[in-house]
C-alpha positions as CSV (number, residue, x, y, z in Angstrom):
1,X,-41.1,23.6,29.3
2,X,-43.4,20.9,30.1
3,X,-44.5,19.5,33.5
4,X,-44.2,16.0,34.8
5,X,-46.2,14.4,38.0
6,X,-44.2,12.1,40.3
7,X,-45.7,9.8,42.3
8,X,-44.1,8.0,45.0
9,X,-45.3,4.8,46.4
10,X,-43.2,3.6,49.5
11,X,-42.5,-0.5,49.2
12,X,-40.5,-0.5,52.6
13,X,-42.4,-0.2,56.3
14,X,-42.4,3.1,57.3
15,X,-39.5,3.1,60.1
16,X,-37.2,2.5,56.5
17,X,-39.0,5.5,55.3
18,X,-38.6,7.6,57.8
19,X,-35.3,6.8,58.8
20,X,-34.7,8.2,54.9
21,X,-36.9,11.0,54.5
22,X,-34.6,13.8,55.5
23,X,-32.0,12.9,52.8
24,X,-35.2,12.5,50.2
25,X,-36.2,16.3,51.7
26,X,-32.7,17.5,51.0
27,X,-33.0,16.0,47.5
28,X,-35.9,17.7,46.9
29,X,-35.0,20.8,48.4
30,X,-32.4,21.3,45.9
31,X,-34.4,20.1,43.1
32,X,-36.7,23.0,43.8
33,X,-33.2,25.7,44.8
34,X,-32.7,24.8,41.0
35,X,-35.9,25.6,39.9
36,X,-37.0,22.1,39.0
37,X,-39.8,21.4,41.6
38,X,-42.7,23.1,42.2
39,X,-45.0,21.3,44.7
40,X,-44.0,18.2,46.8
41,X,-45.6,16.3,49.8
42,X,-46.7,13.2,51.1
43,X,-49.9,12.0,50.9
44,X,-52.1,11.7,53.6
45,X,-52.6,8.7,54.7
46,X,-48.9,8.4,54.3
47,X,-48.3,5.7,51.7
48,X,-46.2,7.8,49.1
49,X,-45.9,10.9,48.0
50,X,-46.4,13.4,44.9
51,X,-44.1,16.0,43.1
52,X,-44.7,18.6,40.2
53,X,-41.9,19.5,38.2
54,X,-40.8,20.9,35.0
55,X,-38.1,19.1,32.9
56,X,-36.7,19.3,28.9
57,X,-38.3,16.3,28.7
58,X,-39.7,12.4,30.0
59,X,-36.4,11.4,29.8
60,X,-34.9,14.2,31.9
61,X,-37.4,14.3,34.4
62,X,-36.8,9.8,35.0
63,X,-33.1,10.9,35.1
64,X,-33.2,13.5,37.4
65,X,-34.8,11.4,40.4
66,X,-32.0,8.4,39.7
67,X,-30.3,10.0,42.8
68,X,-32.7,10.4,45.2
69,X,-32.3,8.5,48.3
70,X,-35.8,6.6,48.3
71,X,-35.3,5.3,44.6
72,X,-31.6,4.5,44.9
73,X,-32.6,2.4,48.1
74,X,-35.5,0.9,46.7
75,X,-37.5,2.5,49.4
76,X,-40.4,3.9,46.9
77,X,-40.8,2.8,43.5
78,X,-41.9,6.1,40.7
79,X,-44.6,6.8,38.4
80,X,-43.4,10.1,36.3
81,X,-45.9,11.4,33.9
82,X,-46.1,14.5,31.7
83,X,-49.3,16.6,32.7
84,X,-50.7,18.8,30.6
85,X,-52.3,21.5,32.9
86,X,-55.1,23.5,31.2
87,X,-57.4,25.1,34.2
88,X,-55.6,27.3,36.6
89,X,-52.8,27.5,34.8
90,X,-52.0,30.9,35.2
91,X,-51.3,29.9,38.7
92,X,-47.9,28.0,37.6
93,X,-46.7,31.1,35.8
């Protein structure tokens, strides 16, 4: 199944975002309960975020994050691409 890289980049101050971020967590969490998500944290300094998943396809992987709190709210706006990985891959498996 292939992977995907989601980055977030908040566009909303950071009391918005953090008033948000435990519902985005809970998303997340149960993205990864399913077996979705691999990896997910913000980046440091904190101006978004990054998640690795695996998804059918492109259009699975958009579809999945239509309800999560931060994109529903306009509180982050996505960049999902499918990643290829090649070195260390053994370590995803």
């Amino acid at each position: 199944m292939p992977y995907f890289v989601v980055t977030i980049e908040y566009i909303k101050p950071m009391d918005v975002v953090e008033e948000h971020t435990p519902a985005h967590r809970a998303f997340s969490g149960a993205l990864k309960d399913n077996g979705i998500l691999l990896f997910s944290g913000p980046f440091n300094p904190r101006t978004g975020g990054m998640l690795v998943l695996q998804a059918e396809s492109i259009d699975k992987a958009v579809a999945l994050f239509e309800d999560d709190p931060f994109k529903k709210l306009e509180i982050a706006k996505y960049q999902i691409r499918e990643w290829v990985p090649k070195v260390g891959l053994e370590r995803l498996e």
